[in-house]
PyMOL commands that place a pseudoatom at each C-alpha (Angstrom):
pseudoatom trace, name=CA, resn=UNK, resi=1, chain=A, elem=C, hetatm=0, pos=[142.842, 95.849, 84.072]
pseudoatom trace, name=CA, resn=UNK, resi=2, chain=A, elem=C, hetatm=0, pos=[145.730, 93.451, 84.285]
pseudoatom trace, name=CA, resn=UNK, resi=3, chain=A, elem=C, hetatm=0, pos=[144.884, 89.723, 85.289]
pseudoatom trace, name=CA, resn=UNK, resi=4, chain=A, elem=C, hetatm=0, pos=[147.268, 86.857, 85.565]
pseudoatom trace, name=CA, resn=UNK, resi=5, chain=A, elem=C, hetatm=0, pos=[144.504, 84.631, 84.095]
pseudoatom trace, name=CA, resn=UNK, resi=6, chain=A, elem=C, hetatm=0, pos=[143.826, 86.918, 80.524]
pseudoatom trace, name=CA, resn=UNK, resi=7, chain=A, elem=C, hetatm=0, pos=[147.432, 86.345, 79.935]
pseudoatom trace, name=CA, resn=UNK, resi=8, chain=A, elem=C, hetatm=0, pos=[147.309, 82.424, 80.478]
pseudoatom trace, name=CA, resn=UNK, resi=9, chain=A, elem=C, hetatm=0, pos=[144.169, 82.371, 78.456]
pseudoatom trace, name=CA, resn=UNK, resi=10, chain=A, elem=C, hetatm=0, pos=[145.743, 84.253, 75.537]
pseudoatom trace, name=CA, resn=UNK, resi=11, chain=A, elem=C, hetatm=0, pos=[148.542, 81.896, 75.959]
pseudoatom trace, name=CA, resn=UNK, resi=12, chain=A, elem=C, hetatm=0, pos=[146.411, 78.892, 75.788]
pseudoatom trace, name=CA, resn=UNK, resi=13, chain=A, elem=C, hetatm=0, pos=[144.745, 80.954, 72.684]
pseudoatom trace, name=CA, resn=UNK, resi=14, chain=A, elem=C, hetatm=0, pos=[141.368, 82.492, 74.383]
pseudoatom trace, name=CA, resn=UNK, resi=15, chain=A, elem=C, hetatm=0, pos=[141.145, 86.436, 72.924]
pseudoatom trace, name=CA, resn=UNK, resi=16, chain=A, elem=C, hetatm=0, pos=[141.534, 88.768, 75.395]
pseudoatom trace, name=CA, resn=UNK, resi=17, chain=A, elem=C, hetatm=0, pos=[140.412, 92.494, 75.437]
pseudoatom trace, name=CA, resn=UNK, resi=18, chain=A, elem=C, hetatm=0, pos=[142.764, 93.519, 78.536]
pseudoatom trace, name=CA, resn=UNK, resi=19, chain=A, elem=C, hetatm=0, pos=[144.386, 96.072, 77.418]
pseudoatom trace, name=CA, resn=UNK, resi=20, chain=A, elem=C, hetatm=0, pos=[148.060, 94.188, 78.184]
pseudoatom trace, name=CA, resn=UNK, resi=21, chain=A, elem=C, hetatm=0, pos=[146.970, 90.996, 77.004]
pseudoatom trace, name=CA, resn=UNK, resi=22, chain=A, elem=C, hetatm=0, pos=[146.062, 93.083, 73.582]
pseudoatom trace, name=CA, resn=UNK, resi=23, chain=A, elem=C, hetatm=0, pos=[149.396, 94.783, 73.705]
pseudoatom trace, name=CA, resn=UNK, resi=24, chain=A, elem=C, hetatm=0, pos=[151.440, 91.615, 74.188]
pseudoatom trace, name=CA, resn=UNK, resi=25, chain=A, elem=C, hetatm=0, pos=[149.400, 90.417, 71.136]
pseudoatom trace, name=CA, resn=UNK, resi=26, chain=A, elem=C, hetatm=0, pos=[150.534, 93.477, 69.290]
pseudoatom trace, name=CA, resn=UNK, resi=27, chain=A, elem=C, hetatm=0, pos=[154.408, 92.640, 69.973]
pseudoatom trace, name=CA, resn=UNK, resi=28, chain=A, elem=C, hetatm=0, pos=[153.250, 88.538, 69.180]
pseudoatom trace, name=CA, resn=UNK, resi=29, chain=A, elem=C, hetatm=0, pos=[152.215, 89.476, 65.689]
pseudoatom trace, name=CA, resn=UNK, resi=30, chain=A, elem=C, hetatm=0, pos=[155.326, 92.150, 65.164]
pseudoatom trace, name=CA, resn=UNK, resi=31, chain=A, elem=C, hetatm=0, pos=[157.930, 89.397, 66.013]
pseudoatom trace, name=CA, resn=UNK, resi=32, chain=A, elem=C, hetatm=0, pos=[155.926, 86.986, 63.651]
pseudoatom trace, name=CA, resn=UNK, resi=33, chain=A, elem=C, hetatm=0, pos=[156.832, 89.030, 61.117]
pseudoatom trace, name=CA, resn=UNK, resi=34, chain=A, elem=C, hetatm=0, pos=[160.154, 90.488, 61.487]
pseudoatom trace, name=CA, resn=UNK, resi=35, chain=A, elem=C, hetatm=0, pos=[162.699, 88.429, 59.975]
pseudoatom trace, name=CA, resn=UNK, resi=36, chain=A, elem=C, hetatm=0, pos=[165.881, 89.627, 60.988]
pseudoatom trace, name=CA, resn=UNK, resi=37, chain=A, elem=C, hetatm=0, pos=[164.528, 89.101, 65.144]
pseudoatom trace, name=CA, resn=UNK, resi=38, chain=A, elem=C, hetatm=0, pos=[163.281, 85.331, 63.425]
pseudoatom trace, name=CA, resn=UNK, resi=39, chain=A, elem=C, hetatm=0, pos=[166.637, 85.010, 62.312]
pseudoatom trace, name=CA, resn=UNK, resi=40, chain=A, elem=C, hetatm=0, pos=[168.328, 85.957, 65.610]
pseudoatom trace, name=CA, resn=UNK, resi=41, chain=A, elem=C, hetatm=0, pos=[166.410, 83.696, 67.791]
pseudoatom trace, name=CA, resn=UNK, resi=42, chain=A, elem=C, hetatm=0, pos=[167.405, 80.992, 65.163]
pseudoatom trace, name=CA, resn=UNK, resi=43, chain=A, elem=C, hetatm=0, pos=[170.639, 81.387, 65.656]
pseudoatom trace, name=CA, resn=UNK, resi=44, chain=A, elem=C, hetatm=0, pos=[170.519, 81.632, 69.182]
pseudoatom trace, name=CA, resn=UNK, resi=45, chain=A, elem=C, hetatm=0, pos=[168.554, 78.553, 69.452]
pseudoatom trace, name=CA, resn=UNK, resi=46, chain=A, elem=C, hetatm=0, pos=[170.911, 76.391, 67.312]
pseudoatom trace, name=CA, resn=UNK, resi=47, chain=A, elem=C, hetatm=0, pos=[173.801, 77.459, 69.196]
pseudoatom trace, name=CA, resn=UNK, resi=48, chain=A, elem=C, hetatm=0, pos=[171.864, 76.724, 72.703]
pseudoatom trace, name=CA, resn=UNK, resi=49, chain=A, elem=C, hetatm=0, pos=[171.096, 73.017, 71.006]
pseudoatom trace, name=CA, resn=UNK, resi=50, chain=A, elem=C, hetatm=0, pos=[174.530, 72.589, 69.765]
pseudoatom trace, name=CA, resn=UNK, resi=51, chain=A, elem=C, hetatm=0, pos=[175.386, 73.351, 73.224]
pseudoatom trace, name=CA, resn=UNK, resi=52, chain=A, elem=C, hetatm=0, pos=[173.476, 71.165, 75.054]
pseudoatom trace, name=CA, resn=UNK, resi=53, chain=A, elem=C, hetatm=0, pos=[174.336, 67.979, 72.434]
pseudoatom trace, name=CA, resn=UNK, resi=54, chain=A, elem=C, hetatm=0, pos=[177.839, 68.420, 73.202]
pseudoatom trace, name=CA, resn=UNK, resi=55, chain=A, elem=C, hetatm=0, pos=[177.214, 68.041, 76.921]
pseudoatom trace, name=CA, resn=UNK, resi=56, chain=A, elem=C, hetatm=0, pos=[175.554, 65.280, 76.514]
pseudoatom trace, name=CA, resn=UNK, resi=57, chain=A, elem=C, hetatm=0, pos=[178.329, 63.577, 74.221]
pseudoatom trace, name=CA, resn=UNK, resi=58, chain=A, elem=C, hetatm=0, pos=[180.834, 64.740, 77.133]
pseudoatom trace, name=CA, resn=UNK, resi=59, chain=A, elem=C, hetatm=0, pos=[178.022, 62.899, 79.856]
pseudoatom trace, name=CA, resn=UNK, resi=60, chain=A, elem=C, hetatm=0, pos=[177.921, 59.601, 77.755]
pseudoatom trace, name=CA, resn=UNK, resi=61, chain=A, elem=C, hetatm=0, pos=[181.354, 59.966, 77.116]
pseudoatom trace, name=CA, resn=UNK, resi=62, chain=A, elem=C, hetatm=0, pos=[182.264, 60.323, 80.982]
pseudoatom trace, name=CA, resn=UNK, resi=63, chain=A, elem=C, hetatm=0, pos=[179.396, 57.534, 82.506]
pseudoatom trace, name=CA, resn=UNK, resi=64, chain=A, elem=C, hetatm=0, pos=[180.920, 55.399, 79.847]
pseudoatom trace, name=CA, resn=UNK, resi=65, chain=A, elem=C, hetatm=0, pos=[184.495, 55.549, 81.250]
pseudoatom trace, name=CA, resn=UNK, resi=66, chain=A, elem=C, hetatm=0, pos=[182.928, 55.156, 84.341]
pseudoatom trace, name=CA, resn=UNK, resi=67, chain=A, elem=C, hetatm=0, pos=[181.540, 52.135, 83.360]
pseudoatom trace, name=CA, resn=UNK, resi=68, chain=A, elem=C, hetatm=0, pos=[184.781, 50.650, 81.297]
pseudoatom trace, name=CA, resn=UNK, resi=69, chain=A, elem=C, hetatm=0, pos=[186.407, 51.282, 85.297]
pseudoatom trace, name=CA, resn=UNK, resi=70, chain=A, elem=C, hetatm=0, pos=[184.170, 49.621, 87.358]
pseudoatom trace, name=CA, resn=UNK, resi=71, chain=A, elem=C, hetatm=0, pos=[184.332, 46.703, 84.643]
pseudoatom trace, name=CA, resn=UNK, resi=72, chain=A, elem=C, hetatm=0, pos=[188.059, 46.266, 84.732]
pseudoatom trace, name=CA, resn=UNK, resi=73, chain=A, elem=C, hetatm=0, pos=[187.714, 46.604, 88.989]
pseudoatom trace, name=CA, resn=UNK, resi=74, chain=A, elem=C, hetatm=0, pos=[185.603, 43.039, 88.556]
pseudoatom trace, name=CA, resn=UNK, resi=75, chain=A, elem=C, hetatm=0, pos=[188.434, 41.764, 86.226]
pseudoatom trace, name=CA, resn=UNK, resi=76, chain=A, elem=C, hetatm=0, pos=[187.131, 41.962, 83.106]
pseudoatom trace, name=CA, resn=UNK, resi=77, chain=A, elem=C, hetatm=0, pos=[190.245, 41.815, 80.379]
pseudoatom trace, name=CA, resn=UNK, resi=78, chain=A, elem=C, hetatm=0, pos=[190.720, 45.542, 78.363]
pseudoatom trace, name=CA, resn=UNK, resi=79, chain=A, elem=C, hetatm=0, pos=[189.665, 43.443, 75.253]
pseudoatom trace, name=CA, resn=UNK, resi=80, chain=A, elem=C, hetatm=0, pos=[186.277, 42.371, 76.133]
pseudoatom trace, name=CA, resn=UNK, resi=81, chain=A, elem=C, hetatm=0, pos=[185.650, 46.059, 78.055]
pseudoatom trace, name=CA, resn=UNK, resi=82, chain=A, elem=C, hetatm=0, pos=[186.798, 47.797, 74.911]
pseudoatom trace, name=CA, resn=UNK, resi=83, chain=A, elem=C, hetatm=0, pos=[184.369, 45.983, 72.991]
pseudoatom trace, name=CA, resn=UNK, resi=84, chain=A, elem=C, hetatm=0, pos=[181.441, 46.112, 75.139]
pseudoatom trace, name=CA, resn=UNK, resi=85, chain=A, elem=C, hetatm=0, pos=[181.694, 50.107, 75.324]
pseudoatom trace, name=CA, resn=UNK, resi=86, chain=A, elem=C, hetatm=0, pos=[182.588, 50.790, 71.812]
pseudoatom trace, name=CA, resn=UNK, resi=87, chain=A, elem=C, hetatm=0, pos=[186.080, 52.354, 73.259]
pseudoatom trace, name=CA, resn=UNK, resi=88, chain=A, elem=C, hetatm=0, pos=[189.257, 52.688, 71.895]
pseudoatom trace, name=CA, resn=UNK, resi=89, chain=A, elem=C, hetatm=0, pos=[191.526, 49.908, 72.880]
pseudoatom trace, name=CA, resn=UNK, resi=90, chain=A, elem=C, hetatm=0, pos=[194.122, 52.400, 73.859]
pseudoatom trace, name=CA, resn=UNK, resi=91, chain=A, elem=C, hetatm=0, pos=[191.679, 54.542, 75.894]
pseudoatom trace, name=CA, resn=UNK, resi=92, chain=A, elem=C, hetatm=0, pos=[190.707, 51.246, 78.155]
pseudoatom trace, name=CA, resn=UNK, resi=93, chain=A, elem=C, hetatm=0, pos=[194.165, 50.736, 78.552]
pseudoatom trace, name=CA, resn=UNK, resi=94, chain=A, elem=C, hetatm=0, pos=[194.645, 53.949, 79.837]
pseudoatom trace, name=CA, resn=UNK, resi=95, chain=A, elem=C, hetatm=0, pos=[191.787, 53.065, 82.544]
pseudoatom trace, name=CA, resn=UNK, resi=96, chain=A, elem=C, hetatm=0, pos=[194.278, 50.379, 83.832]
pseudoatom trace, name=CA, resn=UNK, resi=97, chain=A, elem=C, hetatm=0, pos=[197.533, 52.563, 84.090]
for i in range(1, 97): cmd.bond("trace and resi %d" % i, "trace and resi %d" % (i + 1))
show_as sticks, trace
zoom trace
């Protein structure tokens, strides 16, 4: 008989003799060892990290900007904004255009 709590004791490592707890075991140990589904999901997860690092490049990229804006709104000169957010000069100028 199925129970919701064999399968989160197996996952919290308790053995389990229901009979789907012991067959999701049995597909456990076959991934373990089958490289070319290791492989896969190692791919897939790089590509899945790579993805979320850009966006968060693109987020600090975009708050930053945000930031270099409101800074030139209070007068602050491009010079000391470009400096304070590591920005291109030229990009700060831009802000003020």
């Amino acid at each position: 008989m199925f129970t919701l709590k064999a399968l989160f004791d197996y996952i919290e490592g308790v053995p389990s003799k229901a009979p789907f707890v012991r067959l999701v075991d049995k597909e456990v140990e076959y991934i373990k060892k089958n490289i070319k589904w290791r492989q896969d999901y190692m791919k897939e997860w790089i590509y899945q990290y790579d993805y979320i690092e850009k966006g968060r490049a693109e987020g600090k990229f975009e708050a930053t900007m945000e930031l270099a804006k409101r800074f030139l709104a209070l007068g602050n000169t491009v010079d000391d904004v470009a400096r304070a957010s590591d920005l291109p000069l030229d990009v700060v100028q831009s802000l003020v255009s």
